[in-house]
Residue, then its C-alpha position, 0 to 999 in steps of 0.5 A: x505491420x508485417x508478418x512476424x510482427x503480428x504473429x509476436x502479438x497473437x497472444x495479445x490479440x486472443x487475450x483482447x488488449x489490442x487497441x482497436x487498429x491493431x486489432x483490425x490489422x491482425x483481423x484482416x491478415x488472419x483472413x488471408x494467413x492460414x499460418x497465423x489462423x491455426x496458431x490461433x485455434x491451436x491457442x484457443x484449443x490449449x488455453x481452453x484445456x489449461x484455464x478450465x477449473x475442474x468442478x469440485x463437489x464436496x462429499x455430503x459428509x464433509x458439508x454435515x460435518x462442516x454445517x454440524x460444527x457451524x452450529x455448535x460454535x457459539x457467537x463469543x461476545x465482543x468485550x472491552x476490556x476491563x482495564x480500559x472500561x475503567x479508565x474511560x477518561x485515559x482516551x480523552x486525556x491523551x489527546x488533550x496530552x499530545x494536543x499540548x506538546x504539539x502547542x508546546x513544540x511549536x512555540x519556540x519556532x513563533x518566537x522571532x529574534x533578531x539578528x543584533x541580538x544574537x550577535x551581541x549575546x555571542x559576543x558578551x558569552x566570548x568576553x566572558x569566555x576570555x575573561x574565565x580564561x585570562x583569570x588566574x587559579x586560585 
C-alpha cells in the first residue's frame, strides 16, 4: 500500500473499521511517517473538541417545577370503550365472518372442469347465439 493510499484511509483507521492487516499495514508506516503521525493527532485533537457533548445541568427551579407538575398529574385510567364493552361478541363474529368469505372465495378455485365441457357450453351458447341472430323481429 502506498503512501497516499493509506493516508485516504487515515480516517477509517482513527474510527476503528480497518480489518486487522490493513491496520497492521498503516501501524507500521505510521512508525516510519512522521506526515501521517501528525495528521493523526491533528485529527484526535479536533475530534476530541468537536464530539465533546458539553455537560448540561438543569437549574434547581426547573427540576421542582418539572417534579411538582410530575406529581399533581394523576394517572388517567385506561378505558374500553363503551360502545365496544357492549358488543363484546362483535369481535368473535367478524372473525368467523372473514373465516367464511375466505371459505366461500376459494370454493370456486377447487371446482375442476374439463376441457370438453367448456367447449361444448361455448359451442351450445354460439348456436343459440346464431339462431337469436337468424330469427326475424316480430
Amino acid at each position: 500500500m502506498d503512501h497516499d493510499a493509506i493516508q485516504a484511509q487515515l480516517f477509517s483507521f482513527y474510527d476503528g473499521e480497518l480489518a486487522g492487516d490493513v491496520r497492521r499495514t498503516i501501524e507500521t508506516h505510521l512508525q516510519g511517517c512522521a506526515e501521517c503521525r501528525m495528521l493523526v493527532a491533528q485529527w484526535t485533537r479536533v475530534a476530541g473538541r468537536l464530539f465533546q457533548a458539553p455537560a448540561i445541568q438543569p437549574s434547581e427551579a426547573f427540576v421542582e417545577r418539572t417534579t411538582r407538575r410530575i406529581a399533581s398529574t394523576r394517572p388517567q385510567p385506561v378505558r374500553i370503550s363503551r360502545w365496544l364493552a357492549d358488543r363484546g361478541w362483535l369481535i368473535p363474529a367478524m372473525g368467523v365472518a372473514a373465516a367464511f368469505f375466505l371459505v366461500m372465495a376459494q370454493w370456486p378455485l377447487q371446482q375442476t372442469v374439463s376441457i370438453e365441457s367448456v367447449l361444448l357450453s361455448h359451442e351450445e351458447g354460439a348456436d343459440d347465439s346464431l339462431e337469436q341472430l337468424l330469427e326475424e323481429p316480430s
